[in-house]
Every structure is written in C-alpha cells, then in structure tokens.
C-alpha positions as CSV (number, residue, x, y, z in Angstrom):
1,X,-48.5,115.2,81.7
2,X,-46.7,116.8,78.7
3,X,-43.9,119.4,79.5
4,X,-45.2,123.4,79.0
5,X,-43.4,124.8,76.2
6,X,-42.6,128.2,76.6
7,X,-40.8,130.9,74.0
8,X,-37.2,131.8,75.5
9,X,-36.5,135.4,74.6
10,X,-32.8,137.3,74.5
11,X,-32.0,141.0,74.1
12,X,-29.0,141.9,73.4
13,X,-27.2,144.8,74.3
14,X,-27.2,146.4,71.0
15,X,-31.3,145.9,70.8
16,X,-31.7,142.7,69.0
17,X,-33.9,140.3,70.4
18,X,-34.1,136.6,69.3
19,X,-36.5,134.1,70.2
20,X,-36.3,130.6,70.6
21,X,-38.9,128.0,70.5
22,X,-41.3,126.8,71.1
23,X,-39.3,124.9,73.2
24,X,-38.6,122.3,76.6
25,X,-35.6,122.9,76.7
26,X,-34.0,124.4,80.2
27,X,-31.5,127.0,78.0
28,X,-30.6,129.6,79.8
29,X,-28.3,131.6,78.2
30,X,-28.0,132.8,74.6
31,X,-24.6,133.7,72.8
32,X,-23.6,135.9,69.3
33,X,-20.1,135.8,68.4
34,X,-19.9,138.8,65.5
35,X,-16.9,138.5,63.8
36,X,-14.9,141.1,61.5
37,X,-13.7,139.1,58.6
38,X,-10.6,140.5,57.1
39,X,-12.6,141.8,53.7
40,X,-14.1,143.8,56.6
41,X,-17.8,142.1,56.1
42,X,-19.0,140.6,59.3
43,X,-20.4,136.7,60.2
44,X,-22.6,136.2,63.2
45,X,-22.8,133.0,65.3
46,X,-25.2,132.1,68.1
47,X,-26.6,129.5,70.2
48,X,-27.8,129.1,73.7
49,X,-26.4,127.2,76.2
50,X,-28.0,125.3,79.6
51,X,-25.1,127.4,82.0
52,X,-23.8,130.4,82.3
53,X,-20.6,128.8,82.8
54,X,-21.1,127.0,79.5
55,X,-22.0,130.2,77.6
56,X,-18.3,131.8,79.0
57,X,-16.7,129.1,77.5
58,X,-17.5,130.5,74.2
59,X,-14.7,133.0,74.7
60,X,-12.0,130.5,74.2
61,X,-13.5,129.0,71.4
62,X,-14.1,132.5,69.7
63,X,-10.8,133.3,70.4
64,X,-9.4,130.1,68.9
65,X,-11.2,130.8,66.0
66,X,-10.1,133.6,65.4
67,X,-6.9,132.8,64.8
68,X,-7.8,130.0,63.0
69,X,-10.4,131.7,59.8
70,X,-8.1,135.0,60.2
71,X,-10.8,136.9,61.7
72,X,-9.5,140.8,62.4
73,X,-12.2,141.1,65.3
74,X,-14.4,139.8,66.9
75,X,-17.9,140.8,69.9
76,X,-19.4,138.4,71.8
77,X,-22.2,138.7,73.4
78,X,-24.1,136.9,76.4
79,X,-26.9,137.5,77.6
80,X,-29.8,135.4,79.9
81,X,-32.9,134.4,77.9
82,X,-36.5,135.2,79.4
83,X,-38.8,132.7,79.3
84,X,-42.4,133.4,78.0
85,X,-45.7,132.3,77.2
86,X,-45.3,133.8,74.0
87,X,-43.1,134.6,71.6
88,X,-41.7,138.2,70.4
89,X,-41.5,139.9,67.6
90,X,-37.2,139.5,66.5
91,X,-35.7,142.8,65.7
C-alpha cells in the first residue's frame, strides 16, 4: 500500500502560513531565516527540517552567515508544521 500524502502547514508568528506538499515526507518543523542586508532590503530563507533539534541548528548557521554575506540583522523563525488532508491557502 502506497504512503498517504498529506499537506504539512506552518504559521508563523508574524501570520504567514506556508504549505508544503503534497508530501511523505515525516518534516516536522519549518524554518525562515529573514535577513537585513546592509542596503537595508531583506532576503528570506526557509526549509523544514525532520527534528526540532535539527531546525535549532539553524541558529548557528544563520549566525555564521551573517558574518560571512555582511548581513546587519537577521529573525529566525521556527515553528512545527500541521499536517493536513489538504492544503491552505499561503498568506
């Protein structure tokens, strides 16, 4: 028997909500890096991770990178993702 694939759904604290799949994937967590460049525009990374261990890991490598592309700032967000039937509407 085939796997289910479900929709896995994150909302961030600010409101946004992204939606991954379909997917069989076990992800569990989904992280957004939003970094202040120093023109003062902003770049966004994500992904989603299997751990929630995995996802904190994120904060060294943000940090790193920082450094290294000269960033001013930078947020990062992680949250757990939902998984659905269906998938949501991304705001």
């Amino acid at each position: 028997m085939a796997k289910k694939r479900t929709y896995l759904t994150a909302t961030l604290p600010d409101g946004y909500v992204k939606t991954i799949g379909p997917t069989t994937s076990g992800f569990t967590h989904y992280w957004r890096i939003v970094a202040t460049l120093e023109n003062g525009k902003s770049e966004v990374f994500w992904g989603h991770t299997k751990s929630l261990a995995e996802a904190k890991r994120k904060t060294a490598a943000a940090g790193e990178a920082s450094k290294m592309r000269g960033w001013r700032g930078f947020a990062l967000d992680i949250v757990e993702v939902v998984a659905t039937d269906r998938g949501v509407a991304e705001g």
